[in-house]
C-alpha positions in Angstrom: 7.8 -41.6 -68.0 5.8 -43.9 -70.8 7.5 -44.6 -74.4 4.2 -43.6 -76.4 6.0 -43.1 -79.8 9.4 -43.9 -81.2 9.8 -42.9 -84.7 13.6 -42.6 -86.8 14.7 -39.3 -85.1 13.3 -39.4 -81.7 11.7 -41.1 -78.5 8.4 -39.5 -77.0 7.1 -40.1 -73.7 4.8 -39.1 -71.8 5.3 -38.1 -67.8 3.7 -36.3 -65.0 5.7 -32.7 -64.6 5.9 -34.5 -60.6 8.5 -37.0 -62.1 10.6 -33.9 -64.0 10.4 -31.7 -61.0 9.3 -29.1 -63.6 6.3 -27.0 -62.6 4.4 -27.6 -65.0 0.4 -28.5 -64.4 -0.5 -32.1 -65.2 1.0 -34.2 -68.0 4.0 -33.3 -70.0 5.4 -34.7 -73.3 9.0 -34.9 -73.6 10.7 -35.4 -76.9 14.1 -36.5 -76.6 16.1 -36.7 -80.3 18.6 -39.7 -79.7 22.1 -40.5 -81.3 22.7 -41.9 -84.1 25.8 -44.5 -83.9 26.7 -43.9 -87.9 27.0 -40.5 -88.0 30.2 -38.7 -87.0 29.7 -37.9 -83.3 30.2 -34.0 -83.1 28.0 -33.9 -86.4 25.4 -35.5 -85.1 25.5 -33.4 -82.1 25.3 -30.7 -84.3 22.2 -32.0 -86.3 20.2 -32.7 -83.4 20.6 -29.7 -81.4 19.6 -27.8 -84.9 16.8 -29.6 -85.3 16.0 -29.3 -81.3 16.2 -25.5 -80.8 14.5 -25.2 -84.6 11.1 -27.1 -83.3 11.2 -24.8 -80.4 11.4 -22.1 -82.3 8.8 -22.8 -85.1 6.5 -23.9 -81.8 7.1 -20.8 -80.6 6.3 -18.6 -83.8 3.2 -20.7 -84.8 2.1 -20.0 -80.8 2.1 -16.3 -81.6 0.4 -16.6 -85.5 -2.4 -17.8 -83.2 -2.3 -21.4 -84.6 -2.9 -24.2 -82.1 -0.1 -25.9 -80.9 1.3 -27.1 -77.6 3.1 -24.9 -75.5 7.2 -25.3 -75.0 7.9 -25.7 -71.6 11.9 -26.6 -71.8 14.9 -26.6 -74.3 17.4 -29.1 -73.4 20.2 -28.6 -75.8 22.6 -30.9 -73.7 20.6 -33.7 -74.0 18.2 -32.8 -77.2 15.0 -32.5 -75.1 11.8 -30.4 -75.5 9.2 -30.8 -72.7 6.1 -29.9 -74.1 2.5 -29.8 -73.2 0.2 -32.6 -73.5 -2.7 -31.7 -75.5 -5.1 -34.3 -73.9 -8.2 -34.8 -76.8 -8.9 -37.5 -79.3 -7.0 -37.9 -82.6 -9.3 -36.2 -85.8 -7.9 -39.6 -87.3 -10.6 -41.7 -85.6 -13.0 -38.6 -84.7 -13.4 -37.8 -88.3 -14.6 -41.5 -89.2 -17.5 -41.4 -86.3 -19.1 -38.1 -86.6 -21.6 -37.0 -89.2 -20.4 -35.6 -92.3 -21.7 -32.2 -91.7 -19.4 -32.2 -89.2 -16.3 -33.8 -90.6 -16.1 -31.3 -93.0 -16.5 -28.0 -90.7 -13.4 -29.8 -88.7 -11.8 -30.4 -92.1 -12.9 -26.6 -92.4 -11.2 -25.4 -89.2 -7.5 -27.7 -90.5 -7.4 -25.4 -93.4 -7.7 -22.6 -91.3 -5.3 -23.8 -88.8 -2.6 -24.7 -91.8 -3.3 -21.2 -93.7 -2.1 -19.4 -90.2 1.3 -21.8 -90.2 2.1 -20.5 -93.8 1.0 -16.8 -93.9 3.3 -17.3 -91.4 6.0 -19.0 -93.3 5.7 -22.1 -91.9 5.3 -25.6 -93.3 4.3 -28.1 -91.0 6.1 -31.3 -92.9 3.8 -33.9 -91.9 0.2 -32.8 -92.0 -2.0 -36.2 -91.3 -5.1 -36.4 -89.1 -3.1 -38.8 -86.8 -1.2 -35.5 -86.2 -4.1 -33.5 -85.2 -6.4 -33.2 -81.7 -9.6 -32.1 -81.2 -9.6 -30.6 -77.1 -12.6 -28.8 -76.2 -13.5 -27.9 -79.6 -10.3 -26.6 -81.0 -8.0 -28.5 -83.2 -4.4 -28.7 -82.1 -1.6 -29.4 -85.0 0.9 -31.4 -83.2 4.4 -33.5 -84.2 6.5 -30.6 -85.6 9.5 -32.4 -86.5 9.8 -31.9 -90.2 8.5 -28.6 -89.7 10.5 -25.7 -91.4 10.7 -22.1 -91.7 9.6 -21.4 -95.5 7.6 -19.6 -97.3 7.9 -20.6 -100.5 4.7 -21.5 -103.0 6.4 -24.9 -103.7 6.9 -25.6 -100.1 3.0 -24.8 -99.3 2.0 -26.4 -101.9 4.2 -29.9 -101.2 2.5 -29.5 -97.4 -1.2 -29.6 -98.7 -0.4 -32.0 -101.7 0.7 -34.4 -98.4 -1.7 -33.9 -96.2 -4.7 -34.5 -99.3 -2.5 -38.1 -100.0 -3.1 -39.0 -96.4 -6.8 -37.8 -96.0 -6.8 -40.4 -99.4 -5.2 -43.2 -97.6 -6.6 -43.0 -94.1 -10.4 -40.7 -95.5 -10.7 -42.4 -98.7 -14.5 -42.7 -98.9 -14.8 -38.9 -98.6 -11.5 -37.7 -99.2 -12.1 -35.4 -102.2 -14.7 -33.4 -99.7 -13.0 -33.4 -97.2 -9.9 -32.0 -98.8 -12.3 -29.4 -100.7 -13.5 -27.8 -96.9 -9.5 -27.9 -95.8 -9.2 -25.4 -99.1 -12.4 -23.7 -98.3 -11.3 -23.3 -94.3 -7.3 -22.7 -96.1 -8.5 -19.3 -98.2 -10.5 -17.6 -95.4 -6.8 -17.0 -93.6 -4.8 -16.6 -96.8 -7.6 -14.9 -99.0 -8.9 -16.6 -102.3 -6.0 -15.2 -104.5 -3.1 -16.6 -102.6 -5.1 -20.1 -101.8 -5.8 -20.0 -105.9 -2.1 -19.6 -106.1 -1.4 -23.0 -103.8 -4.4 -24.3 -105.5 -2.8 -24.6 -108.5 0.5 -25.4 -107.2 -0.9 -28.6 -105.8 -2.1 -29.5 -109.2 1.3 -28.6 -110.5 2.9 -31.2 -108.0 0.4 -34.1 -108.9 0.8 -33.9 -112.3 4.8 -34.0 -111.5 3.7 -37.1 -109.6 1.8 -38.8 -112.3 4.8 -38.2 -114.8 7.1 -40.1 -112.9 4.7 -43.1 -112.2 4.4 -43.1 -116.0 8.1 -42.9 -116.8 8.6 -45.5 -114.4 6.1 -47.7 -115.5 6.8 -47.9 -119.3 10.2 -47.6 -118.9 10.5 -44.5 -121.2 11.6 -40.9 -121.4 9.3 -37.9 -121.9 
């Protein structure tokens, strides 16, 4: 197996299902939550199978809403493992910084659509960034569901998009505001163009929350 990502919660490698002895075609990745020494031992035990056997389980759901994620090959709740499959393509991260714009924003398109399945479902995704996002064979994959949740809340949608336009900002920057606008346009297809006007304005909601506090922060006064 090869460390490729080790982030606060967990280790993720990635392996041939040959060293697993799982039969499994090709490459797996296996996502293993480790301990953490300054939590009490049989709460952390507890946290971590939780959080193990909830990714499974949003994977699973978000599988059958038709949205494209990786398949769930194993639940290890002795040792906190998931053994997924490897979605082999190239992160829309660098993809979407090479291609014309035409078709950055049909891809951008195609995200919105891929996020409006996860919550009609009544899912949130936690962490939507293009670095967490493949492009195989034409179809964009979400991957990375470790914050994801089971919630279908209008604040909770609307926190998920309100994230994932701050990181098209920071990583997209030069056509961000586009970009975002075809995620909404590719968002209200699935969700129709009252409920996306509903998150729509949500998300507005929540930046204006967000300039607030900068500003009560800044001058040091109370509104």
């Amino acid at each position: 197996m090869r460390l490729i990502k080790q982030g606060a919660e967990a280790k993720i490698y990635v392996a041939d299902f040959a060293e697993l002895y799982f039969p499994f075609p090709g490459k797996v990745i296996v996502k293993h939550r480790i301990p953490k020494r300054y939590r009490i031992p049989e709460i952390d035990i507890k946290l971590r199978k939780e959080r193990t056997v909830r990714e499974a389980k949003i994977l699973h759901k978000a599988k059958a809403l038709g949205v494209n994620v990786p398949y769930v090959y194993e639940v290890d709740t002795k040792n906190m493992i998931l053994v997924m499959e490897f979605i082999e393509g190239e992160r829309l991260k660098e993809l979407l910084e090479r291609i014309p714009m035409e078709e950055r924003l049909e891809l951008c398109r195609e995200i919105g659509r891929q996020v409006g399945k996860l919550h009609e479902g009544g899912i949130v995704h936690g962490d939507l960034t293009t670095s967490n996002m493949i492009l195989r064979e034409g179809r964009v994959y979400l991957i990375d569901f470790g914050l994801a949740d089971f919630d279908d809340t209008l604040e909770a949608q609307g926190v998920d998009l309100h994230l994932l336009k701050r990181a098209m900002e920071s990583t997209h920057y030069t056509w961000f505001e586009k970009g975002f606008e075809a995620v909404l346009e590719g968002y209200a297809e699935v969700r129709g163009e009252e409920k996306a006007g509903e998150v729509k304005r949500k998300i507005k909601e929540i930046e204006l929350r967000g300039r607030y506090r900068e500003r009560s922060w800044t001058t040091g006064r109370e509104y």
